[in-house]
C-alpha positions in Angstrom: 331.9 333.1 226.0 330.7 330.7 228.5 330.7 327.2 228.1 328.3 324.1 229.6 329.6 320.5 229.2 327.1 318.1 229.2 325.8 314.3 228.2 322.9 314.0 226.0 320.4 312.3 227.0 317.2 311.5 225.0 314.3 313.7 223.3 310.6 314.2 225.0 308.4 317.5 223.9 307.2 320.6 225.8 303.6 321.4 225.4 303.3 325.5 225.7 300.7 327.5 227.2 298.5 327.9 223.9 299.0 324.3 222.9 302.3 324.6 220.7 304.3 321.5 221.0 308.0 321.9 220.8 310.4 319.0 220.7 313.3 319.2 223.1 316.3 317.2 223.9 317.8 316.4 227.3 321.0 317.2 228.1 322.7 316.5 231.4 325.2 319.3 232.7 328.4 318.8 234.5 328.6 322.1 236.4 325.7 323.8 237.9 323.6 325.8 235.5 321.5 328.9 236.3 318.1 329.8 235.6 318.8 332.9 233.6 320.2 331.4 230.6 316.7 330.2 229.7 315.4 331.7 226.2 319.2 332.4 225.1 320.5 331.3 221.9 323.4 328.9 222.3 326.1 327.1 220.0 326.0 323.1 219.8 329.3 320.8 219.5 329.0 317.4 219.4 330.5 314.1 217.3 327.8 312.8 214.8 326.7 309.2 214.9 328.9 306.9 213.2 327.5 305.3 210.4 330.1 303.1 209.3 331.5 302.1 205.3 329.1 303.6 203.5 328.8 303.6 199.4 328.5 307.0 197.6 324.2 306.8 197.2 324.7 306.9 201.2 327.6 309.5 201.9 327.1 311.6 199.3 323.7 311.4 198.1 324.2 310.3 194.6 321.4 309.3 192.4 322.6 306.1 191.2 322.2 304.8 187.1 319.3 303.5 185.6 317.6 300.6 186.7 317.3 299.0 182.9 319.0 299.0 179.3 321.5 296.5 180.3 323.1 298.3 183.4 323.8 295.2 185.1 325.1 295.3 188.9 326.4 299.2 188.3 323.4 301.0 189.6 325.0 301.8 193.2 328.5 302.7 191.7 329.7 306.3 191.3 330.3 306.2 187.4 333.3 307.9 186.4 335.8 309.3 188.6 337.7 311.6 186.3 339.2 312.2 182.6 342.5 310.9 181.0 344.2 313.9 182.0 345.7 314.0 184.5 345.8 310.7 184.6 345.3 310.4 188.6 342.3 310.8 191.0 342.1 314.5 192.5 342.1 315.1 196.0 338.6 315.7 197.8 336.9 313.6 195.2 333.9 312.1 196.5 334.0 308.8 196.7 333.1 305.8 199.3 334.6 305.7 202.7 333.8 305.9 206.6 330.6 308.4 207.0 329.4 310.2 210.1 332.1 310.2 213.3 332.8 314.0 213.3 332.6 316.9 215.1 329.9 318.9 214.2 328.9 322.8 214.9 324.8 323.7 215.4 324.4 327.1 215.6 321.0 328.9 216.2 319.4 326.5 219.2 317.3 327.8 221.7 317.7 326.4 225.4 314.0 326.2 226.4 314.0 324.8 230.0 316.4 325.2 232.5 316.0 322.5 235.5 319.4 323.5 238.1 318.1 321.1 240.8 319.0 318.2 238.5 321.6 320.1 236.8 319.7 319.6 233.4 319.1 322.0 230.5 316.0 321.4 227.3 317.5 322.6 223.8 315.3 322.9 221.1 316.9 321.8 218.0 318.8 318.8 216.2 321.6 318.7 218.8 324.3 316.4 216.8 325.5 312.7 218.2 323.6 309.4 220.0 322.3 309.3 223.7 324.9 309.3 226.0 327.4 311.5 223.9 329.5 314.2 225.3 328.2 317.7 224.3 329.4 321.1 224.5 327.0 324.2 224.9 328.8 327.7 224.2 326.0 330.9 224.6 326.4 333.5 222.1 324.7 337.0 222.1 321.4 337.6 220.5 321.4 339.8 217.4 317.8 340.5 217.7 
């Protein structure tokens, strides 16, 4: 399996021959890159953006308690966390904590545009971290 390191760089669009627009993102290449990995499906690696302490509405998508009826400042809290027995917290509960700041596996991309003369590759797809983020590409085979 062959692998490109890159940097990603920022998103622009490709406007095709019949008018479709397809939203690509940048990514700067280390190595030299050749021309026929263009229209190959690829694997994309990459730390998501760090979003800090975050409560359980925005880590975990929680709904949150009613609004009314005397619920006070409780409406952002996770409610209960577990019964008498056993008398502790389990592991993997959800709770609040540090979101985002991992590595993260995108499979299914498409690299659109290859550009070798800047050393530059298009993917189409949400490749994972902010601008200027290291990024691995790995190319898989096609099962079509």
């Amino acid at each position: 399996m062959e692998k490109i390191i890159g940097k990603k760089l920022n998103m622009t669009q490709l406007f095709g021959d019949n008018g479709v627009v397809v939203p690509v993102t940048i990514i700067s290449c280390e190595s030299d890159v050749s021309v026929d990995f263009e229209n190959k499906d690829i694997v994309v690696v990459g730390k998501s953006k760090g979003k800090g302490f975050a409560g359980v509405m925005k880590k975990w998508g929680f709904h949150g308690g009613p609004a009314t009826r005397g619920q006070g400042i409780k409406g952002r809290s996770p409610g209960s966390i577990g019964s008498q027995t056993p008398g502790r917290v389990l592991k993997g509960k959800k709770m609040a904590g540090r979101a985002g700041n991992q590595r993260i596996t995108i499979k299914g991309l498409k690299l659109v545009k290859v550009m070798p003369e800047l050393k530059q590759v298009m993917v189409s797809g949400p490749v994972p971290g902010p601008r200027n983020s290291k990024i691995e590409i790995k190319f898989v085979e096609s099962k079509k």
